[in-house]
C-alpha positions in Angstrom: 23.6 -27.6 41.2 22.2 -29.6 44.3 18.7 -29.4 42.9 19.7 -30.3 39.0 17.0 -33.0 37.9 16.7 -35.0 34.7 14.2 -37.6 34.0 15.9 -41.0 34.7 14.3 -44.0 34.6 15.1 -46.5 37.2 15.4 -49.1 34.1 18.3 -47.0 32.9 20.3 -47.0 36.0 22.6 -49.7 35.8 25.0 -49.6 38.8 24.0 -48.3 42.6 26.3 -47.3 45.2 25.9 -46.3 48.9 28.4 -44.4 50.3 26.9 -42.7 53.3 29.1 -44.0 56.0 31.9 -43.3 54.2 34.6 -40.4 54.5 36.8 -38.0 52.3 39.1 -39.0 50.1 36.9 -42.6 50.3 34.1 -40.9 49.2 35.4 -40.5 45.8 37.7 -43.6 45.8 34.6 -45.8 46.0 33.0 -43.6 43.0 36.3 -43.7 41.2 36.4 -47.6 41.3 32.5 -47.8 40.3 33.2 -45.6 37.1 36.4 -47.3 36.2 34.5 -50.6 36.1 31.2 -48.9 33.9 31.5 -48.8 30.0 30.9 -46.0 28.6 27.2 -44.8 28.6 26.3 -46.7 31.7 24.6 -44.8 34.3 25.2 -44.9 38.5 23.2 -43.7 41.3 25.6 -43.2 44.6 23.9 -42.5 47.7 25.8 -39.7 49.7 25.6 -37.6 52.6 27.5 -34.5 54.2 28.7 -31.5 53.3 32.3 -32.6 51.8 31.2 -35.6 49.6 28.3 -33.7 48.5 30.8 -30.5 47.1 33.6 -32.7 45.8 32.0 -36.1 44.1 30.1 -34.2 41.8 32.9 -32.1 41.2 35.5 -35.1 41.2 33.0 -36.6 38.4 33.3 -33.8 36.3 36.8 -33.3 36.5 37.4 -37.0 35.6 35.0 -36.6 32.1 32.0 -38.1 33.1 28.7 -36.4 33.5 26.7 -35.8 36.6 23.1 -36.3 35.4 21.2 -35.1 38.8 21.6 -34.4 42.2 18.4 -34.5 44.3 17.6 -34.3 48.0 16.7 -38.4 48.7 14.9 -37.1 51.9 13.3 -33.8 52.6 12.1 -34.3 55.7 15.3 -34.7 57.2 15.5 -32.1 59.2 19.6 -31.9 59.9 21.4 -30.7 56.5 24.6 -32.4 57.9 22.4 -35.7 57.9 20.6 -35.4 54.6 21.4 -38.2 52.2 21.1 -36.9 48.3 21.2 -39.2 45.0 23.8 -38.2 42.7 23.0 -39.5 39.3 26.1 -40.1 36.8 27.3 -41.3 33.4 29.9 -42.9 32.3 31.7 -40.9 28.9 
């Protein structure tokens, strides 16, 4: 799943959210809020990084109805996985 990619044009990406400094359960909170305030069809890019965030926001998306469109590596030079930041792409059903 981490390396799922679909063509999305940055035109098409309405909403962005960074939550890299941020911790579990916040992690999803801040998501939560995003997609709550979305209408339907929007899309979202949110900016996350670690191993907990990056297993349960995509899952926490899913489970909630909405669609996880990709999630890429941002960096791959990073060299630390615990460090990595990925881009998880999302729409709003």
């Amino acid at each position: 799943m981490r390396n799922m990619k679909h063509e999305i044009k940055a035109e098409n990406v309405e909403f962005q959210l960074d939550i890299t400094d941020e911790t579990c359960p916040l992690t999803f909170v801040r998501t939560k809020l995003l997609l709550e305030r979305m209408a339907p069809g929007q899309v979202a890019v949110v900016r996350l990084k670690g191993a907990e965030p990056l297993d349960n926001v995509p899952k926490a998306v899913r489970d909630h109805g909405h669609t996880v469109l990709s999630l890429t590596l941002e960096d791959s030079a990073t060299p630390d996985k615990a460090d990595a930041i990925y881009r998880l792409v999302v729409r709003r059903n």
